[in-house]
C-alpha positions in Angstrom: -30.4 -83.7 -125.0 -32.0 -81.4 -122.2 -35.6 -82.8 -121.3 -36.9 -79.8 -119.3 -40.6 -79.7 -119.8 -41.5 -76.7 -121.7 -44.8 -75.6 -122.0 -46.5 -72.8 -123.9 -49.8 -71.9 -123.2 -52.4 -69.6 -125.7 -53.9 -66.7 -124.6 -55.6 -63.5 -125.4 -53.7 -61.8 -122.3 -55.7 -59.3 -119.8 -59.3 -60.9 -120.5 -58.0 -64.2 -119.1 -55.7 -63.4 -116.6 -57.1 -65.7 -114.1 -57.4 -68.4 -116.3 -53.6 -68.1 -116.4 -53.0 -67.9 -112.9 -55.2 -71.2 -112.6 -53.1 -72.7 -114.9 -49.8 -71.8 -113.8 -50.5 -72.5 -110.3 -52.0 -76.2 -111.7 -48.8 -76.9 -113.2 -46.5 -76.0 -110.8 -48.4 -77.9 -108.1 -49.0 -81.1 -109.3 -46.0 -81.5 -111.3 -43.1 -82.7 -109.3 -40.0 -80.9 -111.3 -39.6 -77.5 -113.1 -41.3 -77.2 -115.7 -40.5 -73.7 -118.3 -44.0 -72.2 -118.6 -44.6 -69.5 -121.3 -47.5 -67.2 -122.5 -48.6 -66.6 -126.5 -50.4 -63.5 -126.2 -52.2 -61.5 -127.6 -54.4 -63.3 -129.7 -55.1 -63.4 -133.3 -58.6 -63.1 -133.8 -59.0 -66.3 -136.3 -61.1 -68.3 -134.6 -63.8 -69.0 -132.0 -61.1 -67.4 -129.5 -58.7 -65.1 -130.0 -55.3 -67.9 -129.7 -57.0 -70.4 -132.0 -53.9 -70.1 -134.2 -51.2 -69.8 -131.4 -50.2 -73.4 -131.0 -49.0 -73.0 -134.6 -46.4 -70.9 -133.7 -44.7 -73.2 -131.0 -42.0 -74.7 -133.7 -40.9 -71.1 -134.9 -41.1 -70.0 -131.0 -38.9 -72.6 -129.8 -36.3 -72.6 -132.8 -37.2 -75.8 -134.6 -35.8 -77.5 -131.6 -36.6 -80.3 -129.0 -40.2 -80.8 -127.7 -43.0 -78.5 -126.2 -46.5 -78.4 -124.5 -49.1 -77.1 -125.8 -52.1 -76.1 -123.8 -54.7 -73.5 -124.2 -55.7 -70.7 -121.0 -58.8 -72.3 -120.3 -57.1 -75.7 -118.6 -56.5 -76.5 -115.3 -54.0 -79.2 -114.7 -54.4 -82.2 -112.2 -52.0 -84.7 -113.5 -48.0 -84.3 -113.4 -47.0 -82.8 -116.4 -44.2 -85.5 -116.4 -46.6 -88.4 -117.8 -47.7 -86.1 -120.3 -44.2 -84.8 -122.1 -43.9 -89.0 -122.4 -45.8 -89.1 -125.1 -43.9 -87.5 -127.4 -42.9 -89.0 -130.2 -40.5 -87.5 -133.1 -41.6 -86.2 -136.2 -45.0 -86.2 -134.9 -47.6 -83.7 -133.4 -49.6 -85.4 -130.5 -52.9 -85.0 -129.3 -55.9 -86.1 -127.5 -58.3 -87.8 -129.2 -60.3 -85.3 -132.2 -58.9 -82.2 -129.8 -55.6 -80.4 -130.4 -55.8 -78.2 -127.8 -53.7 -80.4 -125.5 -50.5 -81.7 -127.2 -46.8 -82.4 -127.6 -44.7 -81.6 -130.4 -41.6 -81.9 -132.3 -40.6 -78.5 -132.8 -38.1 -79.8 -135.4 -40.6 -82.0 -137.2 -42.4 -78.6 -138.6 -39.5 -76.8 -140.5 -40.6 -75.3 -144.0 -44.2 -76.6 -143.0 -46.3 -74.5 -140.8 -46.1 -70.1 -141.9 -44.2 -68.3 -140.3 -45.6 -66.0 -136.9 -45.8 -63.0 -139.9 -48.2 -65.2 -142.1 -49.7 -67.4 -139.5 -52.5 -64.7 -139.0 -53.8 -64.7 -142.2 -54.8 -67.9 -142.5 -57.7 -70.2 -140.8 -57.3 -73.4 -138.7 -58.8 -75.5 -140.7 -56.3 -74.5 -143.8 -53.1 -74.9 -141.6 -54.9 -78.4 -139.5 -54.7 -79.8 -143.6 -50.6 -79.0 -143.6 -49.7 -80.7 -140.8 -52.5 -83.6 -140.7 -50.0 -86.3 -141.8 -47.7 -85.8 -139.1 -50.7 -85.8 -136.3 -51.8 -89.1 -134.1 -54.5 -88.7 -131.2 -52.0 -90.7 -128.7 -53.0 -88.7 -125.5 -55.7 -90.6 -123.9 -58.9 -88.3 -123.2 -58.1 -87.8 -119.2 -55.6 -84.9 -120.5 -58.4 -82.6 -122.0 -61.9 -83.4 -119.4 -63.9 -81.3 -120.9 -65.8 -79.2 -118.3 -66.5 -81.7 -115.2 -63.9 -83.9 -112.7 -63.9 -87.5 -114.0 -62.7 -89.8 -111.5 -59.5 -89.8 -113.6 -59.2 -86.9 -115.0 -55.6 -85.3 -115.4 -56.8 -82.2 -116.9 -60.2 -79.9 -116.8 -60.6 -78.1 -120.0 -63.3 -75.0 -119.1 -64.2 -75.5 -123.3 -67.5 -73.7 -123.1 -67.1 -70.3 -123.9 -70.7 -69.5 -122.3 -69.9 -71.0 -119.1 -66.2 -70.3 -118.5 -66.4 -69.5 -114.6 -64.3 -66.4 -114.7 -66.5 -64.7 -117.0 -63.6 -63.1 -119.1 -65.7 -60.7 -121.6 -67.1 -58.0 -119.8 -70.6 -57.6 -120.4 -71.4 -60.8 -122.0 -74.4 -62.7 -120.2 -72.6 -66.3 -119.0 -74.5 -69.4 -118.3 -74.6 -71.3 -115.0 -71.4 -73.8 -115.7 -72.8 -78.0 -115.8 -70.5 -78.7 -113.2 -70.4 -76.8 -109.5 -67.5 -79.0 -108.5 -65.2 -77.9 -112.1 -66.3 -74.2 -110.9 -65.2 -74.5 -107.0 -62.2 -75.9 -108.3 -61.3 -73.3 -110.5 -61.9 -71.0 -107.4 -59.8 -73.0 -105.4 -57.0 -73.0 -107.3 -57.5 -69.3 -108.2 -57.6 -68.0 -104.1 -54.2 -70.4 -104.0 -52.3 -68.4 -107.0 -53.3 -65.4 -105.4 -51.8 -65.7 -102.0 
């Protein structure tokens, strides 16, 4: 069986496109192979964010088949992506610790249970987290979803604070001065990288 590392990451597109960039650029630099990266956009407004429900739709995306990555936009990725994709497991949906927004799945394990992409709007996370609860274990170990600060061994910053996020993606909304100066100069690292 192929084991490319696939990834899909959750969006809502033009508001966040240099959250992707980060991202993108975060993968492809600290993981040592190709890795297949791919958008969900837009977003279905569902949620606190506009992709709340877009991880659901990795099964259908990727035809029942093999494994995938799920991350949302707001991540950037220290850790080779490599030691992540080992922790999937089949029939089961992975995740960090009471977070699902970093996790590995098997696509196949999700047939006939999660809607389709033309139902999946309708309905609210909490509604589809119940369907698929049973087939979820928290195996990731927290240091792949740091939530906004650098931990000594942190694999992965997760920029989870909508008021702080450092590249201030809804125009016109006041933002907060981010917790973390270091998490905010890296962003801006990584971000003058991707654009060069």
């Amino acid at each position: 069986m192929n084991d490319k590392i696939r990834v899909f990451i959750a969006t809502d597109g033009d508001i966040h496109s240099d959250a992707e960039k980060v991202i993108e650029h975060s993968i492809k630099k600290n993981t040592n192979e190709e890795v297949e990266i791919n958008f969900i956009r837009p977003g279905y407004k569902n949620g606190c964010t506009g992709f709340t429900n877009h991880r659901y739709l990795i099964p259908e995306l990727c035809n029942y088949e093999g494994y995938a990555i799920y991350f949302d936009v707001d991540m950037l990725v220290l850790g080779d992506l490599r030691e992540l994709w080992e922790y999937k497991e089949e029939g089961k949906w992975v995740t960090t610790p009471h977070r699902d927004d970093v996790s590995v799945i098997d696509c196949a394990a999700f047939k006939g249970i999660i809607p389709t992409k033309n139902t999946l709007m309708n309905i609210r996370k909490p509604a589809l987290m119940r369907t698929i609860q049973s087939k979820m274990v928290e195996n990731i170990p927290i240091e792949w979803n740091t939530c906004d600060e650098i931990t000594s061994d942190a694999k992965l910053i997760h920029y989870t604070d909508l008021s702080t996020q450092p590249w201030h993606p809804i125009p016109g909304k006041k933002y907060k001065e981010h917790k973390n100066q270091d998490a905010v100069n890296l962003f801006f690292e990584y971000l003058n990288e991707a654009n060069v």
